[in-house]
C-alpha positions as CSV (number, residue, x, y, z in Angstrom):
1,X,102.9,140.4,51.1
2,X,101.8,137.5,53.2
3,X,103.6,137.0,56.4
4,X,103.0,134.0,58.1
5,X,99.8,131.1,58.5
6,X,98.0,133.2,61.4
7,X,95.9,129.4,61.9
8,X,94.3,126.2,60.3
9,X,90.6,126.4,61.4
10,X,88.1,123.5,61.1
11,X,84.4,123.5,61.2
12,X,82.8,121.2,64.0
13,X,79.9,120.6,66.2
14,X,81.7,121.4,69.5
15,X,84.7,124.0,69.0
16,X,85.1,123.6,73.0
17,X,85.1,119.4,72.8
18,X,88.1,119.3,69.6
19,X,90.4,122.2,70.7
20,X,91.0,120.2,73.8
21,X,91.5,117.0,71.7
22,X,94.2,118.7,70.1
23,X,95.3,120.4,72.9
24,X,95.7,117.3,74.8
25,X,97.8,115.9,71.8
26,X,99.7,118.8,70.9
27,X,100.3,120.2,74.4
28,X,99.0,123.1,73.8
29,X,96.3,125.2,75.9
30,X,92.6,126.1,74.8
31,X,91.6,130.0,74.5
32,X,88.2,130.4,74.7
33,X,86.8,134.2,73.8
34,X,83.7,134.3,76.3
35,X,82.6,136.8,73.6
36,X,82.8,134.7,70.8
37,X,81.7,131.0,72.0
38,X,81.5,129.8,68.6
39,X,85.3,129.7,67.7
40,X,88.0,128.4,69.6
41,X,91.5,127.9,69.7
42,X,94.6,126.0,71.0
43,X,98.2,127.8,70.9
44,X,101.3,127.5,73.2
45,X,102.7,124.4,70.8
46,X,105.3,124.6,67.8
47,X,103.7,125.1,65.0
48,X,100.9,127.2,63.4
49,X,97.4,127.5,65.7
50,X,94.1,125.7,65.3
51,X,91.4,127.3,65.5
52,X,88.0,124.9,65.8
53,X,84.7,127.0,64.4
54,X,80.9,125.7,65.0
55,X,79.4,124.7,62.6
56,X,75.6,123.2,63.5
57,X,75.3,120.9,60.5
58,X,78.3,119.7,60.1
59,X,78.8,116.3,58.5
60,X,82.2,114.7,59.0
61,X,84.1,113.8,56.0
62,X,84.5,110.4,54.9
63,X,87.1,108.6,54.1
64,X,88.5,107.0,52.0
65,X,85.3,107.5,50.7
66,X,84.6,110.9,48.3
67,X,80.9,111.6,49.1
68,X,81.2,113.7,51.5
69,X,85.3,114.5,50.9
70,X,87.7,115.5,53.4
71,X,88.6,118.8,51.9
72,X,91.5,119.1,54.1
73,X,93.6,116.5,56.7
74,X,96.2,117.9,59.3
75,X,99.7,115.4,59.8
76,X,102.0,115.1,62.3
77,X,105.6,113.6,62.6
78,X,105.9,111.4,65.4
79,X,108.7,109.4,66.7
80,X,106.7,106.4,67.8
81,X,103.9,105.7,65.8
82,X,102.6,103.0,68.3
83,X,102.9,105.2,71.7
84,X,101.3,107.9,69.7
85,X,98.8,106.0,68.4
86,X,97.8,104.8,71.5
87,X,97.5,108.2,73.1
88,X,95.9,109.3,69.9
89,X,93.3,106.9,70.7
90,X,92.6,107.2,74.6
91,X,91.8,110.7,73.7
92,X,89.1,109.5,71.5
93,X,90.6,109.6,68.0
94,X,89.5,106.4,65.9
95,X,91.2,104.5,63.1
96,X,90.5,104.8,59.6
97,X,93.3,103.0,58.2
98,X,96.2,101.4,59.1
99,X,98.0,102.4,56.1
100,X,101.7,101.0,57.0
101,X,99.9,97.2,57.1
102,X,98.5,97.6,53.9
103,X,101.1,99.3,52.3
104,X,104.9,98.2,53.9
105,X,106.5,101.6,52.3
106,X,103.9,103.8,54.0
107,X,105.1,105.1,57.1
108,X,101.6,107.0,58.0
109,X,98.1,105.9,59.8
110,X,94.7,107.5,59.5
111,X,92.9,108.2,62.0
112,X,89.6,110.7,62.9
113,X,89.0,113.1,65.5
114,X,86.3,113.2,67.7
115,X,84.9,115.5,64.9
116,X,85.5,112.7,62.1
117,X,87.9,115.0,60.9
118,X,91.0,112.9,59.3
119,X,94.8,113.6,60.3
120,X,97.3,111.0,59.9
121,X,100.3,110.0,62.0
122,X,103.9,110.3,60.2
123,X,106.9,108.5,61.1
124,X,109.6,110.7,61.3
């Protein structure tokens, strides 16, 4: 029987470089195993841990477009999607889509990581 999501690992170019995005952003801290460079991850936040894998040739997804697909997007509720998105962005996320101005149901935005990875901001 399964027990629990041990962690949500993504393939990048730096491990080091997007574990402290997403540490920054989630408050969490980076654990680095001097013995195994290549994979890194952030824990000490609520929710499950990310783990950040190298990956030499990686290609970031694109998106919206499909060829090279996403695979796989991480979102997170926020309570102000402006404040967030700011700090989202100082820490060198950029936007992909500002989905609630073309959309005025959506409560979500797209944005990359420093990785090109996608994740999205939710209104909570």
């Amino acid at each position: 029987m399964i027990r629990r999501l041990q962690a949500v690992a993504l393939d990048c170019p730096d491990p080091v470089r997007l574990a402290e995005f997403y540490a920054e952003l989630l408050g969490g801290r980076v654990v680095v195993d001097p013995e195994s460079p290549d994979w890194v991850e952030v824990r000490g936040f609520e929710g499950t841990p990310l783990a950040f894998q190298r990956a030499r040739d990686h290609r970031p997804p694109e998106w919206p477009g499909q060829r090279m697909p996403q695979q796989a997007h991480l979102d997170f509720d926020v309570d102000d999607i402006e404040a967030d998105e700011k700090r989202v962005l100082e820490l060198g996320a950029t936007v992909l889509e500002r989905t609630d101005q073309l959309r005025p149901e959506a409560n979500w935005r797209v944005y990359a990581d420093p990785a090109g990875h996608p994740f999205c901001l939710c209104l909570h």
